[in-house]
BALUM-218002 format. One record per residue (C-alpha): residue number from 1; residue in one letter; x, y, z. Coordinates in steps of 0.001 Angstrom, whole numbers. Layout:
% residues N
  nr rest      px      py      pz
 NUM    A       X       Y       Z
...
% end
This chain:
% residues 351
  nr rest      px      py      pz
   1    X       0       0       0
   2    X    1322    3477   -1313
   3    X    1967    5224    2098
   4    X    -113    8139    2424
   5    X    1949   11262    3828
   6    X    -985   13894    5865
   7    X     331   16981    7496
   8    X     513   15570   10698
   9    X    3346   13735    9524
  10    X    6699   15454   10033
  11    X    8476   15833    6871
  12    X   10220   19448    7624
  13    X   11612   21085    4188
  14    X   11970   20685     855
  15    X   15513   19274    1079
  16    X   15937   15865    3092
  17    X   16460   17053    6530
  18    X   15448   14417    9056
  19    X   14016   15324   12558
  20    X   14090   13659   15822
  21    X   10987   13798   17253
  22    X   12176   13098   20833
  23    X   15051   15492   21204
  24    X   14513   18551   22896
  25    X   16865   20596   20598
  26    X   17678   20587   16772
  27    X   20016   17759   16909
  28    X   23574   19675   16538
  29    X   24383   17966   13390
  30    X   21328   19101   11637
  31    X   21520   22624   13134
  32    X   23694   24302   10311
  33    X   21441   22477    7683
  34    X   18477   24504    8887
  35    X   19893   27494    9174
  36    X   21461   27445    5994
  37    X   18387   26088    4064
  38    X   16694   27690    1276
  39    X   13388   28113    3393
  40    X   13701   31791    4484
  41    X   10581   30838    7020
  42    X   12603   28328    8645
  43    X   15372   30925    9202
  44    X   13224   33240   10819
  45    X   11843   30688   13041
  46    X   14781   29278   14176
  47    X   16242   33030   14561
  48    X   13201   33922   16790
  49    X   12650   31322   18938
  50    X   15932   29457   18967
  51    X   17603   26503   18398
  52    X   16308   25154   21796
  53    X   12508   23391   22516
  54    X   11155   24399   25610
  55    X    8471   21359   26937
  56    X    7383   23718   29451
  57    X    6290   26073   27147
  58    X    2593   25648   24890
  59    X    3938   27189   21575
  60    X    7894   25834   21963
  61    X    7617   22346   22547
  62    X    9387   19759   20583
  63    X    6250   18833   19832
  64    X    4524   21680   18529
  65    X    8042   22904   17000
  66    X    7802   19892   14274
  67    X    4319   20483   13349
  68    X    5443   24542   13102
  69    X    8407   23664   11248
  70    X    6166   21097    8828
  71    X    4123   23713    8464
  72    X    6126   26637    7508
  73    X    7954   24021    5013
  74    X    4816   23350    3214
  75    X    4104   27109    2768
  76    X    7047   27844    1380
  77    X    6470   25116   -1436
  78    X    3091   27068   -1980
  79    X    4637   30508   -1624
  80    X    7293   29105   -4949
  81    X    3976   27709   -6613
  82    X    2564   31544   -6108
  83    X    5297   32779   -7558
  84    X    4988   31125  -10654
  85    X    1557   32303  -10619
  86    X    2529   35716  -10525
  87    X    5124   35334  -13527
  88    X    2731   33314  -15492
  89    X     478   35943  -15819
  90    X    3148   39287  -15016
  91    X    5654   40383  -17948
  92    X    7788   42240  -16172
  93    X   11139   40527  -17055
  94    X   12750   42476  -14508
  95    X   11015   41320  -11284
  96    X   12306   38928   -9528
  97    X    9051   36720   -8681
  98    X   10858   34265   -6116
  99    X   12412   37112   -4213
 100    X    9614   39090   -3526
 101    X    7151   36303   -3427
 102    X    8837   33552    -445
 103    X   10517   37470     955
 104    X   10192   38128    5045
 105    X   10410   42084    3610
 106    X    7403   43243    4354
 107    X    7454   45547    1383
 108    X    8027   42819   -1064
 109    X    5533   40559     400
 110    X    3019   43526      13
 111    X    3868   44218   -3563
 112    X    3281   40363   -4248
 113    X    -310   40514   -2585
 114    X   -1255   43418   -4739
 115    X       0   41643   -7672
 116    X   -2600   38820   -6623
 117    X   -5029   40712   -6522
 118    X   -4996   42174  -10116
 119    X   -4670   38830  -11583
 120    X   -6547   36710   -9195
 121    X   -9939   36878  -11548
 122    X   -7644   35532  -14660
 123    X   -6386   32072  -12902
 124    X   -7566   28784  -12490
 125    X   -9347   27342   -9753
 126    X   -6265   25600   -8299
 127    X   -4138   28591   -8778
 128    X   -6452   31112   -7042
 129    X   -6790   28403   -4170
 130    X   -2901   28921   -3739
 131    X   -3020   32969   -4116
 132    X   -5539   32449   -1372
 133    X   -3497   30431     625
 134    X    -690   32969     471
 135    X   -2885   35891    1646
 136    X   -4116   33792    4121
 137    X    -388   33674    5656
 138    X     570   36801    4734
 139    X   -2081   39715    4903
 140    X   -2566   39604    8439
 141    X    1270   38839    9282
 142    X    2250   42342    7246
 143    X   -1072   44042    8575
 144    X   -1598   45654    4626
 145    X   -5241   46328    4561
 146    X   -6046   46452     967
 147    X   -4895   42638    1206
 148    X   -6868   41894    4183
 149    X   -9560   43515    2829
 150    X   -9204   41263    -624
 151    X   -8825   38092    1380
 152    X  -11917   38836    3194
 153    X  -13858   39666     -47
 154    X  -12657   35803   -1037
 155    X  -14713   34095    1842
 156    X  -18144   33080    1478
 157    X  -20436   35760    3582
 158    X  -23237   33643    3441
 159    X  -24470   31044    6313
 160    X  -23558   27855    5529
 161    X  -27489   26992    5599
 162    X  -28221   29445    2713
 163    X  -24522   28358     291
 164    X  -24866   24852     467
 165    X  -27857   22485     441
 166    X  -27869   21518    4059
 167    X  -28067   23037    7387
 168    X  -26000   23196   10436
 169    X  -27641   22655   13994
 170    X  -25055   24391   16286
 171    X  -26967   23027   19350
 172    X  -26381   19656   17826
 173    X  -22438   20398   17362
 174    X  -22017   22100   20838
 175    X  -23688   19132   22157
 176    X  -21308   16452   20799
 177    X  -18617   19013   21496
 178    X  -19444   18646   25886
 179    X  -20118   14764   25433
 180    X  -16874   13925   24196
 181    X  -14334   16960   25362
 182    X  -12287   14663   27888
 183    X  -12701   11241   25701
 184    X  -12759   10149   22104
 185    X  -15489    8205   20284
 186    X  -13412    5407   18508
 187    X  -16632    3917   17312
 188    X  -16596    6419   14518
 189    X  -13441    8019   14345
 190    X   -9506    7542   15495
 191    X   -7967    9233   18616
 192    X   -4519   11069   17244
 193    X   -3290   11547   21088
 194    X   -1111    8755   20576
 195    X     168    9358   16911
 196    X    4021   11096   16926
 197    X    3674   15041   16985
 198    X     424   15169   16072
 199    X   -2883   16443   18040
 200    X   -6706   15725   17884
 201    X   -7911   18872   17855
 202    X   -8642   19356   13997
 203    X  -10167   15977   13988
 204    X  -12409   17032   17214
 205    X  -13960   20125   15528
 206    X  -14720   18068   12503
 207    X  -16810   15833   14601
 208    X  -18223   18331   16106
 209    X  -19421   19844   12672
 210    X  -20349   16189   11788
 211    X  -22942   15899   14710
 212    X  -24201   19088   13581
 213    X  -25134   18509   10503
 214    X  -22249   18954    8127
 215    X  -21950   16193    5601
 216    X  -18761   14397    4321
 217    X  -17630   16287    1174
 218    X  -15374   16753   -1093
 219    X  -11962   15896     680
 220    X  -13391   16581    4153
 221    X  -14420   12990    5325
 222    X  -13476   10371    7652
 223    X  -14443    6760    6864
 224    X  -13889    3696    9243
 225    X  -12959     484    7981
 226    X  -12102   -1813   10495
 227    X  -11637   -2066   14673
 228    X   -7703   -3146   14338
 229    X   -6372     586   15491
 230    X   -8936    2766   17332
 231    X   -5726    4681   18940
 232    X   -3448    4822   15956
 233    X     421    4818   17046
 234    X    1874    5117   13180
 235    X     649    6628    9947
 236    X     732    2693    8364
 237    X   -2179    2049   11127
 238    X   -3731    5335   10498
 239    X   -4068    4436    6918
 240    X   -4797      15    7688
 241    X   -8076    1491    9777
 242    X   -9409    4687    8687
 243    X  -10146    5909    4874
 244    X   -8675   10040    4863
 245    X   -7831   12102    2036
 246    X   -3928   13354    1575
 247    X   -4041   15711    2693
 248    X   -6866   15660    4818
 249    X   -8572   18718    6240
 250    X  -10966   16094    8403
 251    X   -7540   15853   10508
 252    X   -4862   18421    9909
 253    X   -5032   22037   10605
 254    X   -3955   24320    7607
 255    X   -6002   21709    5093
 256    X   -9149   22082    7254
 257    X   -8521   26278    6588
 258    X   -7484   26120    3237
 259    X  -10583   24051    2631
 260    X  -13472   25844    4930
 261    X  -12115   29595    3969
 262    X  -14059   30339    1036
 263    X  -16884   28115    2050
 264    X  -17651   29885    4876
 265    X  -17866   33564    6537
 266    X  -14003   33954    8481
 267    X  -12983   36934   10772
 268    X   -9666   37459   11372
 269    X   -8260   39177   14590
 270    X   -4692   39401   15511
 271    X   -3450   39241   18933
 272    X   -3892   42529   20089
 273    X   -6944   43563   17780
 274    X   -8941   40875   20030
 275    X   -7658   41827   23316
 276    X   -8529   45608   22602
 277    X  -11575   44458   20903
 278    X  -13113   41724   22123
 279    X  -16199   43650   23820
 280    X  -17341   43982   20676
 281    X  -16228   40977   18954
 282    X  -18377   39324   21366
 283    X  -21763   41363   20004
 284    X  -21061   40200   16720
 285    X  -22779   37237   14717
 286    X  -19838   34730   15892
 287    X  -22196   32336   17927
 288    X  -21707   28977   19529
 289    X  -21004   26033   17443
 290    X  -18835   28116   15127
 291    X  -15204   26713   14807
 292    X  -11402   28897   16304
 293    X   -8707   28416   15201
 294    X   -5667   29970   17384
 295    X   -2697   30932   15051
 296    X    1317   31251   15647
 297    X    3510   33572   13692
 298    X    7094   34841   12918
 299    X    7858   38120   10913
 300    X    5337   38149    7818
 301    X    3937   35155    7921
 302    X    1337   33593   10256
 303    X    -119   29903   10273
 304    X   -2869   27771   12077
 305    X   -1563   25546   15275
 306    X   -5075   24794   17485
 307    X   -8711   24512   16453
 308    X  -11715   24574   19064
 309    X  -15138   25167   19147
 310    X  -17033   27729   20783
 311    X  -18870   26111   23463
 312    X  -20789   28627   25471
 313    X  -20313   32695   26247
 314    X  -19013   34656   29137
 315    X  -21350   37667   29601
 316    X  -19175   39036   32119
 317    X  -15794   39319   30562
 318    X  -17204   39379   26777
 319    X  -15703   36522   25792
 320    X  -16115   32854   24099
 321    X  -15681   29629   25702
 322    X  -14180   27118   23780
 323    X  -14119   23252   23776
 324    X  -11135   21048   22092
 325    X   -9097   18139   22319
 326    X   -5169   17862   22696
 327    X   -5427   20310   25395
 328    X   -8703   18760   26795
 329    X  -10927   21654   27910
 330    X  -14534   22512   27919
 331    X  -15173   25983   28762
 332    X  -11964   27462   28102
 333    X  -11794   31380   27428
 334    X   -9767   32946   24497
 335    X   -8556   35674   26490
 336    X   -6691   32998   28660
 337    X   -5410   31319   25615
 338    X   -4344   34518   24041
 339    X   -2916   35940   27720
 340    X    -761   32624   27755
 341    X    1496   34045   24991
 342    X    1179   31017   22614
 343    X    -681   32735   20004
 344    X    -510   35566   17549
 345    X   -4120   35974   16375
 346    X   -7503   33883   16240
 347    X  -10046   33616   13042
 348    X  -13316   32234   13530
 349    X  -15190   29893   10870
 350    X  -18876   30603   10969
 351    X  -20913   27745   10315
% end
């Protein structure tokens, strides 16, 4: 069987550079690799937080390091696909497209997004999904508001109930959500606790969307086919019991976004725009049932690490309570997830 490679799976750059998933640093004879790698998001990383994990600590972990790192490896294979996007349909000879495209100049990063934006009506459905992507990663990271204001013209404004031709009981979502916050239902779908730097949390708030309504679609599904690995320890047993996509946005954070942006209504708030704002944030149509998703970040360029569900409202500080696995919680606040310094920003998926 073909071994099926999902995003939770550590695979770090575009070179071959292995990773130990155990160590607590870089392993030293790796370290100069990294550095010197062609993945100017990597460099940044590493230059910002350090060669050193820090177990103690919820965004430096060894743990969550690998999935950053896999991350930020697999957006800078999109950011080179943008690029040749940009020249495709660009004839300026003169500009150098890869520069100013995979950049950490905020400037050239800019000048890229406005690019997108002229030619975003003349590409292909798979290229646009890319451009997307980028802005996604970008806009919010370089705080240009012409591009945030594009991106946010490229989700879908509409309910979910009124753009597609079913409906989604929050109740019904929020419900599952307080059932099965502290425990996983292995008669329907894996628990990822015990699969190597990964989390459950994507595949919790897909279950949670599941219960309320939301079909299986597209590449967003989940199908069981046998009892031998409700707890899957590998990717091989991942694959010999359950039936995912590759990449699968049922299970892994950035395919779940890339997937559910422009289906549904997103608002984007970066750290300090929800901290000063959140009184009236919390007046807004973001309701229970609808899906967060807690983001990291390095200069220009941001990226999803934690997805929760809002569970229930706290009138007194204006804030949402959130349910989720990996971190099992129920009723946890944002404001206490953004006041623990892990995070750079939060969007919310309306459903």
């Amino acid at each position: 069987m073909k071994k099926k490679v999902i995003s939770i799976l550590v695979v770090l750059f575009i070179v071959s550079i292995p990773f130990v998933a155990h160590a607590v640093d870089l392993a030293s004879n790796y370290q100069q690799e990294l550095i010197q790698s062609n993945n100017p998001y990597v460099k940044q990383y590493i230059e910002e937080r350090g060669i050193l994990a820090d177990n103690n600590s919820i965004s430096n972990s060894t743990v969550q390091r690998a999935s950053d790192l896999e991350i930020l490896a697999e957006i800078y294979n999109q950011d080179i696909k943008v690029q040749n996007i940009i020249q495709k349909y660009t004839t300026n000879s003169s500009y150098d497209y890869l520069e100013k495209s995979t950049s950490l100049d905020l400037n050239q990063i800019i000048d890229s997004m406005h690019k997108i934006e002229i030619i975003y009506p003349l590409a292909t459905e798979e290229e646009q999904g890319l451009m997307r992507s980028y802005l996604m990663h970008h806009a919010q990271a370089c705080e240009d508001s012409q591009s945030i204001a594009f991106l946010e013209s490229l989700n879908n404004t509409d309910p979910i109930q009124l753009s597609a031709n079913y409906s989604y009981n929050p109740t019904s979502g929020v419900n599952y959500a307080l059932n099965w916050w502290h425990r996983f239902n292995t008669s329907s779908y894996p628990a990822l606790d015990k699969l190597p730097n990964s989390g459950d949390c994507t595949n919790f708030v897909s279950q949670c969307l599941k219960a309320g309504g939301v079909p299986f679609q597209s590449n967003w599904y989940c199908y069981k086919k046998n009892n031998n690995y409700p707890h899957p320890t590998t990717i091989a047993q991942l694959n010999n019991s359950w039936n995912l996509s590759d990449p699968s946005p049922w299970i892994s954070i950035k395919p779940f976004t890339d997937y559910w942006y422009s289906r549904v209504s997103v608002k984007a708030y970066n750290l300090q725009q929800y901290k000063d704002r959140h009184a009236d944030i919390f007046v807004t149509e973001i309701a229970k049932g609808d899906i967060v998703i807690f983001k990291s970040g390095v200069l220009g360029v941001n990226w999803p690490v934690h997805a929760m569900i809002i569970s229930d409202y706290d009138g007194g500080n204006k804030d949402f309570l959130c349910a989720g696995h990996t971190n099992a919680r129920n009723y946890y606040p944002i404001l206490t997830a953004l006041n623990d310094g892990a995070y750079s920003g939060v969007d919310f998926y309306l459903f």
